[in-house]
PDB file of N, CA, C and O in Angstrom, chain B, residues numbered from 101:
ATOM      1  N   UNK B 101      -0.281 252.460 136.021  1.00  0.00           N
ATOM      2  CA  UNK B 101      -0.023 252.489 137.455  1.00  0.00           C
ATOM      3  C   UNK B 101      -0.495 251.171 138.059  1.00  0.00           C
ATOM      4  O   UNK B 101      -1.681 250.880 137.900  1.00  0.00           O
ATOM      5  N   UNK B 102       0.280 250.361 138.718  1.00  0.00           N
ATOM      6  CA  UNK B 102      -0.089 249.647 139.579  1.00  0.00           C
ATOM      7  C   UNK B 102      -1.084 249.620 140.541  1.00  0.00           C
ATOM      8  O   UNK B 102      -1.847 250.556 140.777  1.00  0.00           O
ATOM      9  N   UNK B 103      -1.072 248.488 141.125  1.00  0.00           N
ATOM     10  CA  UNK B 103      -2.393 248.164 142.629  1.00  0.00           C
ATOM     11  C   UNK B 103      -1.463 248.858 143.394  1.00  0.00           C
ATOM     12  O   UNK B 103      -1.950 249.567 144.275  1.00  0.00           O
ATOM     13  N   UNK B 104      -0.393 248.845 143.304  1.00  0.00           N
ATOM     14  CA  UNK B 104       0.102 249.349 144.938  1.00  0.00           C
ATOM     15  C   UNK B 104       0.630 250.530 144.985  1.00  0.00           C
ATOM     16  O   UNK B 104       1.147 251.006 145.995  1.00  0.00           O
ATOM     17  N   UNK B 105       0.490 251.378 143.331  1.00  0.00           N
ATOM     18  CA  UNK B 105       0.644 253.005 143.466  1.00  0.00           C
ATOM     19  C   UNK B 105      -0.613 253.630 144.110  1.00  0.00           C
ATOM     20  O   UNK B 105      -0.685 254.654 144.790  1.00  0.00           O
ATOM     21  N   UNK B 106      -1.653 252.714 143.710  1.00  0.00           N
ATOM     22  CA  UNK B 106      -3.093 253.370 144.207  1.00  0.00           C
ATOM     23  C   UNK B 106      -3.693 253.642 145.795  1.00  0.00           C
ATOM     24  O   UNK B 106      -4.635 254.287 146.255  1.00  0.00           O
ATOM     25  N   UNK B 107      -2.590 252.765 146.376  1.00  0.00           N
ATOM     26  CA  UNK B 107      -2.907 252.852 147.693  1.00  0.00           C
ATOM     27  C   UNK B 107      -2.263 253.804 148.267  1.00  0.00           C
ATOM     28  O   UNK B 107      -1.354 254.242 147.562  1.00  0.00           O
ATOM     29  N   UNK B 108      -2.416 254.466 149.614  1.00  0.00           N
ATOM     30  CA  UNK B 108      -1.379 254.880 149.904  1.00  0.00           C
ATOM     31  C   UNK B 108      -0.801 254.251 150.928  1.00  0.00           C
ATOM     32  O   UNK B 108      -1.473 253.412 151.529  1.00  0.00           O
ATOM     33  N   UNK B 109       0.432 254.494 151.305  1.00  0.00           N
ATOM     34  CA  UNK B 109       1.211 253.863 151.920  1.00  0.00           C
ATOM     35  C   UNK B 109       1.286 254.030 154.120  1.00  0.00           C
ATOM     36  O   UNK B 109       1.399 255.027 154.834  1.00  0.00           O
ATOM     37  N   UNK B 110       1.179 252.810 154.399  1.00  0.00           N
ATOM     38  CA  UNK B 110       1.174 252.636 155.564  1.00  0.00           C
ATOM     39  C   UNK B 110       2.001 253.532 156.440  1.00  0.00           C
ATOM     40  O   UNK B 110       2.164 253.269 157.631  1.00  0.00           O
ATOM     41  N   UNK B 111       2.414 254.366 155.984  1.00  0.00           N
ATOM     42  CA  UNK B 111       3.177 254.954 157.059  1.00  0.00           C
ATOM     43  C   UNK B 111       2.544 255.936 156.653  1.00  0.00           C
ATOM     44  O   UNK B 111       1.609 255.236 156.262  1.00  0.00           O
ATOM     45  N   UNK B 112       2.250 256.851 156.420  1.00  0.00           N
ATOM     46  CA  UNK B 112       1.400 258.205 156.162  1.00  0.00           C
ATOM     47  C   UNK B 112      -0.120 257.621 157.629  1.00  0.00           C
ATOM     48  O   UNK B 112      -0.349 258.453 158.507  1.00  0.00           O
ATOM     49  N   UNK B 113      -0.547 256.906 157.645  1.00  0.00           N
ATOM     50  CA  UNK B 113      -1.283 256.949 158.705  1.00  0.00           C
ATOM     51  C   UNK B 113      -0.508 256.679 160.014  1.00  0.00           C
ATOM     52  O   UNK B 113      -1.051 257.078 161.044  1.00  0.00           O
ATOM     53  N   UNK B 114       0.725 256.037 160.121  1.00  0.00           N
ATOM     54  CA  UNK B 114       1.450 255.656 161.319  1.00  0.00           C
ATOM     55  C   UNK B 114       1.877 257.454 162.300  1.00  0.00           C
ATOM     56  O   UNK B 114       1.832 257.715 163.502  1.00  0.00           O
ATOM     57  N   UNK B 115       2.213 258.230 161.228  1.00  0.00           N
ATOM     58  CA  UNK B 115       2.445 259.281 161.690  1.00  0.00           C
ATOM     59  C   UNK B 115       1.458 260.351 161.604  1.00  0.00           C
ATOM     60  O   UNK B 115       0.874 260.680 160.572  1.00  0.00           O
ATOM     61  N   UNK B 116       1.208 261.237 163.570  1.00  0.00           N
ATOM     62  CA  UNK B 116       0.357 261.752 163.380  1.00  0.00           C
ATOM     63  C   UNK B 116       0.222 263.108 162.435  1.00  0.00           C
ATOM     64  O   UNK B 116       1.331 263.506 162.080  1.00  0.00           O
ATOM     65  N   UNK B 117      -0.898 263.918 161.941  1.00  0.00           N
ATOM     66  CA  UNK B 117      -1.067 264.899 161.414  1.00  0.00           C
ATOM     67  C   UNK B 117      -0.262 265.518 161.801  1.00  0.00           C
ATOM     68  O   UNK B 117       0.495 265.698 160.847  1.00  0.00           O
ATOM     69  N   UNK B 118       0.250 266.190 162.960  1.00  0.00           N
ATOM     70  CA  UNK B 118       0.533 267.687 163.453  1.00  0.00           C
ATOM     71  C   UNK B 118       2.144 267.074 162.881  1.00  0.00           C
ATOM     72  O   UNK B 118       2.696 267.845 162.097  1.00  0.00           O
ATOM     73  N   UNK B 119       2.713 266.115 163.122  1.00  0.00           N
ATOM     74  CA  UNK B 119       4.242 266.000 162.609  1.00  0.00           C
ATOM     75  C   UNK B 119       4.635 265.809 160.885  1.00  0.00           C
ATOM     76  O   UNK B 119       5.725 265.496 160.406  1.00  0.00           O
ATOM     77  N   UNK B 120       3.458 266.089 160.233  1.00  0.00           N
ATOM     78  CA  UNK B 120       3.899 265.624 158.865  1.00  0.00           C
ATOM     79  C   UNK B 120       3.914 267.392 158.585  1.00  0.00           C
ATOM     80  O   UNK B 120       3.100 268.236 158.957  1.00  0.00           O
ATOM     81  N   UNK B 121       5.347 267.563 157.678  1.00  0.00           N
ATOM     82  CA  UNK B 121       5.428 268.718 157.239  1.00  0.00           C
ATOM     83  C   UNK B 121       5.624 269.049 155.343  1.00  0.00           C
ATOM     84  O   UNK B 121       6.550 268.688 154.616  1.00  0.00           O
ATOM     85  N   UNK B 122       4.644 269.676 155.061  1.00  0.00           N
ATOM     86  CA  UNK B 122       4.462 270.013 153.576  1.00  0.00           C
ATOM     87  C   UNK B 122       5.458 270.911 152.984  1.00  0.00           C
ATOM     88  O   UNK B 122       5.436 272.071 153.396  1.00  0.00           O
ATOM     89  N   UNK B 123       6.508 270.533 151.914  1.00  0.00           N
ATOM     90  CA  UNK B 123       7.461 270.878 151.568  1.00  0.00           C
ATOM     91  C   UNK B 123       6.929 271.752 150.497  1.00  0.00           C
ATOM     92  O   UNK B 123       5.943 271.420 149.839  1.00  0.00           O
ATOM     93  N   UNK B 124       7.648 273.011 150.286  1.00  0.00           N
ATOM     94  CA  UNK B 124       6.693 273.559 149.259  1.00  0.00           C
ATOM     95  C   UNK B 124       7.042 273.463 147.765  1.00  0.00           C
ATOM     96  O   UNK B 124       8.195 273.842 147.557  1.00  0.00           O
ATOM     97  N   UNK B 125       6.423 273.090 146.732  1.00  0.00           N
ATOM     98  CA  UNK B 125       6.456 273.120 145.410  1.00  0.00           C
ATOM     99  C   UNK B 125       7.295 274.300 144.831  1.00  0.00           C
ATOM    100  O   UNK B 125       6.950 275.481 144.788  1.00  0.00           O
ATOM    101  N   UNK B 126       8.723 273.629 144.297  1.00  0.00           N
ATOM    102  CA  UNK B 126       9.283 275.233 143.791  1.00  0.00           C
ATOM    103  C   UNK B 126       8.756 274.573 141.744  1.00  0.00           C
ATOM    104  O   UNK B 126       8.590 273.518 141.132  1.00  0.00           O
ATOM    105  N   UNK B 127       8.714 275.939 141.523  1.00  0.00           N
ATOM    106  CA  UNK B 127       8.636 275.513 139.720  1.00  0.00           C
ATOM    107  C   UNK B 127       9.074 277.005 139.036  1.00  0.00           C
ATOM    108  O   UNK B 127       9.131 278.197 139.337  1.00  0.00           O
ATOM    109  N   UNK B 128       9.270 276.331 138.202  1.00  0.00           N
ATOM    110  CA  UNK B 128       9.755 277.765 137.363  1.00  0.00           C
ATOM    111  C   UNK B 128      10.906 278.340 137.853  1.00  0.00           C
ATOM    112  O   UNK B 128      11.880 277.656 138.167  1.00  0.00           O
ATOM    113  N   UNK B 129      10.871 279.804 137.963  1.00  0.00           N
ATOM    114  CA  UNK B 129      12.299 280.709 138.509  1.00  0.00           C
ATOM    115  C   UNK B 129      12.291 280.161 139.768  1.00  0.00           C
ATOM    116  O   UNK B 129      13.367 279.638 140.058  1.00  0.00           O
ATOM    117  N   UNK B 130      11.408 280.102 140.646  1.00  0.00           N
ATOM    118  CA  UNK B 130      11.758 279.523 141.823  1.00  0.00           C
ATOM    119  C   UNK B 130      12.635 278.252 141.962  1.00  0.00           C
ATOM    120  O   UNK B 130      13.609 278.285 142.714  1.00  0.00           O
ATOM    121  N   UNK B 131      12.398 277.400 141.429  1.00  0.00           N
ATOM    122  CA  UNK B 131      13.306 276.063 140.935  1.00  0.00           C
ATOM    123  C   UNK B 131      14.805 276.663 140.720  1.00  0.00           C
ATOM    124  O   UNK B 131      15.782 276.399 141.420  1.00  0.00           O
ATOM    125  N   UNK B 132      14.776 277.269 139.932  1.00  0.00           N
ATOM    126  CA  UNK B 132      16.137 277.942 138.947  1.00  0.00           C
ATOM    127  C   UNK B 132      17.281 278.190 139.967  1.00  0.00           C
ATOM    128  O   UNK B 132      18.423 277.730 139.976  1.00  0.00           O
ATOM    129  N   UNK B 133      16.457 279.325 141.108  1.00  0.00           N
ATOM    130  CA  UNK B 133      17.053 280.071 142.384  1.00  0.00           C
ATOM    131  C   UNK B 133      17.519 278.827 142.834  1.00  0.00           C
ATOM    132  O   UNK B 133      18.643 278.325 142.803  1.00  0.00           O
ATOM    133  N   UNK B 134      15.977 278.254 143.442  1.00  0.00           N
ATOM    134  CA  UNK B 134      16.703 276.835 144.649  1.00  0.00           C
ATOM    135  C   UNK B 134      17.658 276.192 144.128  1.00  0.00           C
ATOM    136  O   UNK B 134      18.421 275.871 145.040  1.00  0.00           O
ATOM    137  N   UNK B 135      18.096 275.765 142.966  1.00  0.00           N
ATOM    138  CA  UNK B 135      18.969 275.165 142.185  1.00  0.00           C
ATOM    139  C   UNK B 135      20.229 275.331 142.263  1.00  0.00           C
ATOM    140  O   UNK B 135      21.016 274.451 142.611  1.00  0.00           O
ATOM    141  N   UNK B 136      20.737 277.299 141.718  1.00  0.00           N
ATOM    142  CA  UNK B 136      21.464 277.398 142.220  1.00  0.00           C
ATOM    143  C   UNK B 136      22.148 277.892 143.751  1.00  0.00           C
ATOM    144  O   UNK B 136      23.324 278.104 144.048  1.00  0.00           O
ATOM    145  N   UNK B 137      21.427 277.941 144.222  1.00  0.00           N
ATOM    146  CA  UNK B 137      21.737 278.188 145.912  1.00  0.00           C
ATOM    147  C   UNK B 137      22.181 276.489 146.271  1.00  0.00           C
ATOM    148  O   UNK B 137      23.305 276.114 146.608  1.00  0.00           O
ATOM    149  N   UNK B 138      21.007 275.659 146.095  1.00  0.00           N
ATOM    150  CA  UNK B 138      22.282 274.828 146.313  1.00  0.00           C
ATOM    151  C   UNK B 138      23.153 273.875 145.649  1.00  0.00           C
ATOM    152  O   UNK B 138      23.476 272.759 146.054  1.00  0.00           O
ATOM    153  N   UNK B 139      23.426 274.346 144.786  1.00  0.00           N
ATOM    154  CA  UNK B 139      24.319 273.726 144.110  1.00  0.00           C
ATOM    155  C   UNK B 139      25.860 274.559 144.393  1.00  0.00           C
ATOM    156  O   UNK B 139      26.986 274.133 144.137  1.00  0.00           O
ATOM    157  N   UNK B 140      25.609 275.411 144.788  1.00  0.00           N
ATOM    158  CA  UNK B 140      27.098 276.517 145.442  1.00  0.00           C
ATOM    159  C   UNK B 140      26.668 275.794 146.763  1.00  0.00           C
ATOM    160  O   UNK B 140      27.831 275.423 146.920  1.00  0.00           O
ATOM    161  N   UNK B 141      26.054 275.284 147.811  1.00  0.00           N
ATOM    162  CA  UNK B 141      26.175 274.697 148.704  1.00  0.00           C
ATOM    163  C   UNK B 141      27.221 273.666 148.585  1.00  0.00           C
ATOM    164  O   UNK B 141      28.042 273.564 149.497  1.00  0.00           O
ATOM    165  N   UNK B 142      27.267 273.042 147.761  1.00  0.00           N
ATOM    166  CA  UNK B 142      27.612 271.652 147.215  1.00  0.00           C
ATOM    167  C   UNK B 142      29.027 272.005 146.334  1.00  0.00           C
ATOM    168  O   UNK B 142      29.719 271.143 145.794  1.00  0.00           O
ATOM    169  N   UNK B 143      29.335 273.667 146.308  1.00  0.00           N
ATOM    170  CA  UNK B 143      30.670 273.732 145.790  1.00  0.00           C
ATOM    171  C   UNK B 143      30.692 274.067 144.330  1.00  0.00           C
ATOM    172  O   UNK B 143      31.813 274.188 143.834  1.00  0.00           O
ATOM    173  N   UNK B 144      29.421 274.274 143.384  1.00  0.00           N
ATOM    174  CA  UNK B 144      29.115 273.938 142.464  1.00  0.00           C
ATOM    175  C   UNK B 144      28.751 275.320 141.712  1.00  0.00           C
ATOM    176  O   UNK B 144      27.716 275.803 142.172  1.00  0.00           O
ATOM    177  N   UNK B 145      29.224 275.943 140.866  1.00  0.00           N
ATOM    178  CA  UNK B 145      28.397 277.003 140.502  1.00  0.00           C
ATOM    179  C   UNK B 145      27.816 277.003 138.970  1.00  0.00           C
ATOM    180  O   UNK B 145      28.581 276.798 138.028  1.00  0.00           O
ATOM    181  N   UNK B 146      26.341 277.259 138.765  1.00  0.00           N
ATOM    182  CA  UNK B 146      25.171 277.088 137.634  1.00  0.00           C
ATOM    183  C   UNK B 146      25.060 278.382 137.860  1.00  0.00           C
ATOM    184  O   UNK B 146      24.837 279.011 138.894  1.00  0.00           O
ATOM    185  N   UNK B 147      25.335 278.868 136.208  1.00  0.00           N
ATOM    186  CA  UNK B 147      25.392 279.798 135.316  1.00  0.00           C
ATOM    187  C   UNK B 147      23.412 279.785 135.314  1.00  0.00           C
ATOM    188  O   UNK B 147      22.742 278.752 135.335  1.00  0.00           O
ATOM    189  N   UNK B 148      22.820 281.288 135.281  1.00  0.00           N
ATOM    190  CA  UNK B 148      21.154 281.624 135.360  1.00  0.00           C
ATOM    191  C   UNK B 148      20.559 280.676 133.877  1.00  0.00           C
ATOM    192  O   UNK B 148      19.384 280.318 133.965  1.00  0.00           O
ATOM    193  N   UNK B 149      21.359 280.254 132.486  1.00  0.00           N
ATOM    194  CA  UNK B 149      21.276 279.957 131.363  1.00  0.00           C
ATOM    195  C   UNK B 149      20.960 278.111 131.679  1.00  0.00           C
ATOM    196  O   UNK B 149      20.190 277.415 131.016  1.00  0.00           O
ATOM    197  N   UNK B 150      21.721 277.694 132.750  1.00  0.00           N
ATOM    198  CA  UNK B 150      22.263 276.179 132.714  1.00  0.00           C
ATOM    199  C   UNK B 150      20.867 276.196 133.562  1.00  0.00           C
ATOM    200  O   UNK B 150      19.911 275.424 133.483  1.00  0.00           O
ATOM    201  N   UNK B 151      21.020 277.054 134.195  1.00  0.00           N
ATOM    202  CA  UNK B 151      19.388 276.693 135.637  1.00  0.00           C
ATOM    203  C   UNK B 151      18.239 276.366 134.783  1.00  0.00           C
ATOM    204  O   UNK B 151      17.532 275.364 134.891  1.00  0.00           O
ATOM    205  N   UNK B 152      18.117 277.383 133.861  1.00  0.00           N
ATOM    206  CA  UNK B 152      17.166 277.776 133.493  1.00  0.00           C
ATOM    207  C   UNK B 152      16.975 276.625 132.435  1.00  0.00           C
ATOM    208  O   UNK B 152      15.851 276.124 132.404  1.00  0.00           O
ATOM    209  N   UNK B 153      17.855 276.175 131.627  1.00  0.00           N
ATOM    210  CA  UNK B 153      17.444 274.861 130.426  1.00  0.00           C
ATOM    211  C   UNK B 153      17.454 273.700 131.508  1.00  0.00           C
ATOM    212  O   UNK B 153      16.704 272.772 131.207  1.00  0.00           O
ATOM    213  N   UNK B 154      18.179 273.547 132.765  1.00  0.00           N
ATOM    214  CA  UNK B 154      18.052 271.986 133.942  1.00  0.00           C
ATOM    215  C   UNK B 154      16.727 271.841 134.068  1.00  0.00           C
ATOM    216  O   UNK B 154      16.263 270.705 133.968  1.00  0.00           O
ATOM    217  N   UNK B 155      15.628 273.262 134.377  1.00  0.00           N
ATOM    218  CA  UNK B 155      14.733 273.391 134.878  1.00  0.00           C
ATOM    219  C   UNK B 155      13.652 272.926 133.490  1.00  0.00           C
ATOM    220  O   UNK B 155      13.032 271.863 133.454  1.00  0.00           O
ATOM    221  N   UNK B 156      13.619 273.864 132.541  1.00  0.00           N
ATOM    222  CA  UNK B 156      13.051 273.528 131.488  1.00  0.00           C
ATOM    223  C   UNK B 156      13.056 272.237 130.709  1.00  0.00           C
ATOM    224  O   UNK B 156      11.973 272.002 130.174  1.00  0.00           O
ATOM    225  N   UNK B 157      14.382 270.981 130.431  1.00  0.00           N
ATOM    226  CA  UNK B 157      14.268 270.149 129.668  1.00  0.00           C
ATOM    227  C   UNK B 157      14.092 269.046 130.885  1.00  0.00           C
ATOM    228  O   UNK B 157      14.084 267.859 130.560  1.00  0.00           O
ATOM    229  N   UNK B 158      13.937 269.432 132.400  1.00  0.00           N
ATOM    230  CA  UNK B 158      13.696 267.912 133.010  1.00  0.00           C
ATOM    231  C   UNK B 158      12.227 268.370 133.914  1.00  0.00           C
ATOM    232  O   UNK B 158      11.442 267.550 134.391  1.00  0.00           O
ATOM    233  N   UNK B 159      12.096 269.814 134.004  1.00  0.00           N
ATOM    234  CA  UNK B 159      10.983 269.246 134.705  1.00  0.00           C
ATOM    235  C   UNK B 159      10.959 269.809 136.212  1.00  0.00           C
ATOM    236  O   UNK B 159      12.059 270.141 136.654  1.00  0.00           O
ATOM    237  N   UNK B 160      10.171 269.916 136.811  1.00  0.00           N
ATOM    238  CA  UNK B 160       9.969 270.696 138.474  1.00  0.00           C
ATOM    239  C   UNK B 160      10.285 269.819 139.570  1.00  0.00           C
ATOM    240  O   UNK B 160      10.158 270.178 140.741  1.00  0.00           O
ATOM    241  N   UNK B 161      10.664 268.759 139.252  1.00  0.00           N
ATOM    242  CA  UNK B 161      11.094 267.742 140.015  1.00  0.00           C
ATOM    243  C   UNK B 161      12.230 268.074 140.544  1.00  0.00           C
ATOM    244  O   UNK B 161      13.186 268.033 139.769  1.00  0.00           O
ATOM    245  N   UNK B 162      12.552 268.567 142.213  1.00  0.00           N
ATOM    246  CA  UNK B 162      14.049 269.425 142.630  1.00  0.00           C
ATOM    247  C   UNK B 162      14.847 267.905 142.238  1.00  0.00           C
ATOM    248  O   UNK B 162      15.685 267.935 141.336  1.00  0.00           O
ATOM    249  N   UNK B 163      14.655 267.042 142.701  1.00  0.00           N
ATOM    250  CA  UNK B 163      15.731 265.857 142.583  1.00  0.00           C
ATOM    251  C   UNK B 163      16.084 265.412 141.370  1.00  0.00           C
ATOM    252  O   UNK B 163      17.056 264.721 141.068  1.00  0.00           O
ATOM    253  N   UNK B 164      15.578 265.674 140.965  1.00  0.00           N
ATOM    254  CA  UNK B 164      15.621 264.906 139.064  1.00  0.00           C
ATOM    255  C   UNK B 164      16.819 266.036 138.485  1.00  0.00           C
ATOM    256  O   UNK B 164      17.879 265.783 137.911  1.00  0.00           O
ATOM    257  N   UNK B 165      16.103 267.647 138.944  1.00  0.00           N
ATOM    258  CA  UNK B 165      17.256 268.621 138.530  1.00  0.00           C
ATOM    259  C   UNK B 165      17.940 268.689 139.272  1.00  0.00           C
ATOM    260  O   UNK B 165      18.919 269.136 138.675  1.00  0.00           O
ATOM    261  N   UNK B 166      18.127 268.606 139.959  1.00  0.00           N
ATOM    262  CA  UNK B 166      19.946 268.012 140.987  1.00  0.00           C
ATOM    263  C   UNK B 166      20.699 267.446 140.476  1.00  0.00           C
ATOM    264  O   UNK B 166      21.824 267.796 140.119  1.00  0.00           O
ATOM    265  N   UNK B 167      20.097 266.335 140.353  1.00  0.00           N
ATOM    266  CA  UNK B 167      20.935 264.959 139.308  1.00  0.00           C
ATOM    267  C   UNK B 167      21.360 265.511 138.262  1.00  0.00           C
ATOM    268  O   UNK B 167      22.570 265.736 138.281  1.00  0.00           O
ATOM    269  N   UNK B 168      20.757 265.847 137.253  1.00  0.00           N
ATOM    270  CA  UNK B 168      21.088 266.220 135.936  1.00  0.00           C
ATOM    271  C   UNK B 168      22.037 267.396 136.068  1.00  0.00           C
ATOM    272  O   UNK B 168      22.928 267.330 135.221  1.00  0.00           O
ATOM    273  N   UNK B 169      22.142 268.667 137.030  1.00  0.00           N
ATOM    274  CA  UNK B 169      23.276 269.069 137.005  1.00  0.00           C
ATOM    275  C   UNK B 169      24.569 268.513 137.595  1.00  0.00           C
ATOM    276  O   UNK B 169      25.648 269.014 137.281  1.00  0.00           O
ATOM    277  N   UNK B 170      24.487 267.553 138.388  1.00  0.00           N
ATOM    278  CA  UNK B 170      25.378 266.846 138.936  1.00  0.00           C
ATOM    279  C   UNK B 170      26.032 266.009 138.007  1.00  0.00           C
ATOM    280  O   UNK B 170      27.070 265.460 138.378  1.00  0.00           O
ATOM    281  N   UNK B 171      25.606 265.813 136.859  1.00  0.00           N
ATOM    282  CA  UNK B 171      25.653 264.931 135.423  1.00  0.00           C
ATOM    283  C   UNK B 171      26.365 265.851 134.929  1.00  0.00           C
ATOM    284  O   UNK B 171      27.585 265.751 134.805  1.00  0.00           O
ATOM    285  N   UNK B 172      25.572 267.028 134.529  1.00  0.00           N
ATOM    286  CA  UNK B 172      26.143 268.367 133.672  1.00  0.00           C
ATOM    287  C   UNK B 172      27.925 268.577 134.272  1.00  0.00           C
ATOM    288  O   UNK B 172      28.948 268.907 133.670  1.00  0.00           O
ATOM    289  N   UNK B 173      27.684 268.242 135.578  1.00  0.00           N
ATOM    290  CA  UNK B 173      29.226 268.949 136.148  1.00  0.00           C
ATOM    291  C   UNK B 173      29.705 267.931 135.857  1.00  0.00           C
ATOM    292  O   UNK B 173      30.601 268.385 135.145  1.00  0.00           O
ATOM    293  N   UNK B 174      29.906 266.429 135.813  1.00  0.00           N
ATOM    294  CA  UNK B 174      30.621 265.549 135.661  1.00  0.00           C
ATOM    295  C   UNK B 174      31.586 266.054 133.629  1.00  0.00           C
ATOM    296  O   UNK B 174      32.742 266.050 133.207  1.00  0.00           O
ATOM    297  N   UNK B 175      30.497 266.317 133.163  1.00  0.00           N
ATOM    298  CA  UNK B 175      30.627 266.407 131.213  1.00  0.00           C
ATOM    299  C   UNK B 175      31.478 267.588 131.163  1.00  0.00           C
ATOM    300  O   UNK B 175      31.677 268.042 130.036  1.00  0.00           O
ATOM    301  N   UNK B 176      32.139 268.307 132.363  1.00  0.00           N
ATOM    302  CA  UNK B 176      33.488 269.243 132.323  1.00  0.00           C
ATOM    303  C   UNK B 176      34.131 268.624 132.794  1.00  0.00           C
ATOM    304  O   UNK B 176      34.888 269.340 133.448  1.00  0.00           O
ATOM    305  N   UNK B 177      34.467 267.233 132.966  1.00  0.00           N
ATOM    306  CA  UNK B 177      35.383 266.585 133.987  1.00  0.00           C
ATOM    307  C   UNK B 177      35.341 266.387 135.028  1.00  0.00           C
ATOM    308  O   UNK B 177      34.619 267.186 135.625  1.00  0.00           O
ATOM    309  N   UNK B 178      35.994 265.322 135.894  1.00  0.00           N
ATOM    310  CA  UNK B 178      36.065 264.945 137.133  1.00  0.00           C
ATOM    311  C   UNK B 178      36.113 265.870 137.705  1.00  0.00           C
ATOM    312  O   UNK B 178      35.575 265.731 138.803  1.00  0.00           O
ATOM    313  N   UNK B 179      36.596 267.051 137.498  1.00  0.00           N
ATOM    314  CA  UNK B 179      36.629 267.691 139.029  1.00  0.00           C
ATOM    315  C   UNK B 179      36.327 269.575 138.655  1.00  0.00           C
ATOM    316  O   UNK B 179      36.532 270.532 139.401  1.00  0.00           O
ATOM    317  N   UNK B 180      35.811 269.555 137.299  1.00  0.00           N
ATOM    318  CA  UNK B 180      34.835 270.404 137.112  1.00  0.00           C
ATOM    319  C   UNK B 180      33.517 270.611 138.429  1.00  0.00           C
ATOM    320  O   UNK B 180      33.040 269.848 139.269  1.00  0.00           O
ATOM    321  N   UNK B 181      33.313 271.868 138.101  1.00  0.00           N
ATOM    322  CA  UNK B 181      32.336 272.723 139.125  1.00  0.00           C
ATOM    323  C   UNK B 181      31.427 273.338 139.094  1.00  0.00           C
ATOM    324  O   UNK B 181      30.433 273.485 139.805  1.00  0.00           O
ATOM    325  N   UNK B 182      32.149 274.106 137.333  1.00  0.00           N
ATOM    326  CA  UNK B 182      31.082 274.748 136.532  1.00  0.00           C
ATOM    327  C   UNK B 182      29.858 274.158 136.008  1.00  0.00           C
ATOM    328  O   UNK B 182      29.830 273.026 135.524  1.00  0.00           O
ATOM    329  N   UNK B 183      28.984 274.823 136.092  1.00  0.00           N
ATOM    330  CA  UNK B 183      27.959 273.885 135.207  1.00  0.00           C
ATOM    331  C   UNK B 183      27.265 275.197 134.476  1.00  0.00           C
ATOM    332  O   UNK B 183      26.577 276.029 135.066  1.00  0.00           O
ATOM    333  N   UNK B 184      27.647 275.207 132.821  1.00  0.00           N
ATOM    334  CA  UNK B 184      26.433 276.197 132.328  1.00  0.00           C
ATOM    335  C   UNK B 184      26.142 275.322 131.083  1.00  0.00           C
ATOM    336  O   UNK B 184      26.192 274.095 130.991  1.00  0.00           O
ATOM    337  N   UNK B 185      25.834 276.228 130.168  1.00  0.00           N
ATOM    338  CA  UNK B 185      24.838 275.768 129.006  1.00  0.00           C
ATOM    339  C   UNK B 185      25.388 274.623 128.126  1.00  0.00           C
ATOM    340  O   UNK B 185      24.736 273.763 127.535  1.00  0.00           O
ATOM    341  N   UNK B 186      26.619 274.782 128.162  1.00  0.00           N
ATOM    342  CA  UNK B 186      27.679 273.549 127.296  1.00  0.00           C
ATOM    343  C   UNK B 186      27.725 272.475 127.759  1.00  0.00           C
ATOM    344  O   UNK B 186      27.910 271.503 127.026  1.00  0.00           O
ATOM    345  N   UNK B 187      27.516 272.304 129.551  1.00  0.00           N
ATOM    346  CA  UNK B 187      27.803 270.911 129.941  1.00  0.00           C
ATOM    347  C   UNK B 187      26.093 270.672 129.954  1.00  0.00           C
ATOM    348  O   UNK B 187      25.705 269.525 129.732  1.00  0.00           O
ATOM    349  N   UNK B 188      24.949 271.877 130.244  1.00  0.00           N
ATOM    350  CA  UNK B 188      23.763 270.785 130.311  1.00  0.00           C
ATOM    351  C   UNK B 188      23.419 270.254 129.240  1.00  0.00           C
ATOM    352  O   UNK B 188      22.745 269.224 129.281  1.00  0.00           O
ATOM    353  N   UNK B 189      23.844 270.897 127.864  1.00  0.00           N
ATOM    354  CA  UNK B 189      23.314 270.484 126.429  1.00  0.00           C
ATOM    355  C   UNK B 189      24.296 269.210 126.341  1.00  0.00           C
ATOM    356  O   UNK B 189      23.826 268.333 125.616  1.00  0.00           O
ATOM    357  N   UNK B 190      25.108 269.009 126.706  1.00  0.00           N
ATOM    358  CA  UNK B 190      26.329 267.871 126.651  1.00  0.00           C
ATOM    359  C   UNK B 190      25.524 266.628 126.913  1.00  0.00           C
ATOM    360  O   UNK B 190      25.393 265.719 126.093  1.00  0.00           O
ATOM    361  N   UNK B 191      24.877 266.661 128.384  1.00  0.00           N
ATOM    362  CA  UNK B 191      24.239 265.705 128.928  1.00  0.00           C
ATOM    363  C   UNK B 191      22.849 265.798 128.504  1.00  0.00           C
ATOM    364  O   UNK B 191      22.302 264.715 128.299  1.00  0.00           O
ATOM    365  N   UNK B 192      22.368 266.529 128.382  1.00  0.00           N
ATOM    366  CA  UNK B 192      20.478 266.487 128.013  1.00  0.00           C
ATOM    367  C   UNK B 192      20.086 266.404 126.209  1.00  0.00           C
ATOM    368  O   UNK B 192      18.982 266.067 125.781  1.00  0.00           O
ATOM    369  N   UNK B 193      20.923 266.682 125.599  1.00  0.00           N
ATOM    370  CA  UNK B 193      20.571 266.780 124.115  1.00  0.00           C
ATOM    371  C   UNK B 193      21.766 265.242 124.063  1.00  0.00           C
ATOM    372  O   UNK B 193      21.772 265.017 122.852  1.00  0.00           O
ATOM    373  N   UNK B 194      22.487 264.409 124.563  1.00  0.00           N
ATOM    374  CA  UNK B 194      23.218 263.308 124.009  1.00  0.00           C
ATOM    375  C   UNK B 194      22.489 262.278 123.432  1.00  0.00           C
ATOM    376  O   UNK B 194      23.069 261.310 122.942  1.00  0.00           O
TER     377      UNK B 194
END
């Protein structure tokens, strides 16, 4: 880690306490859910199998597993929607 991961960053003091809002940590099944809720936001539907290995081989990070199913849907084609166990192993085991 760097000098300038260690600090924290100037804007965390610019803004006061009462306006900073704490997003809550999803992990596990909770992840899985948020995942697919929105990923059918987005038009997209993840099979409980595809959630569940997005969640497991990348990690609790919501954005990281976004991406990677957004990857997963690309590995059915351009204009694929589906995303289950065939397209995440497509993209995560390549």
């Amino acid at each position: 880690i760097g000098e300038r991961d260690r600090r924290p960053h100037w804007l965390l003091d610019a803004i006061p306490a009462p306006a900073v809002i704490e997003l809550p940590l999803r992990k596990g099944r909770a992840l899985e859910d948020w995942l697919r809720q929105r990923a059918a936001a987005e038009g997209y539907t993840v099979t409980e199998d595809a959630a569940r290995l997005l969640v497991q081989w990348t990690g609790d990070d919501a954005v990281a597993v976004l991406a990677e199913m957004r990857k997963a849907a690309l590995a059915g084609g351009p204009d694929n929607v589906a995303v289950g166990a065939k397209e995440v192993t497509a993209v995560l085991c390549a």
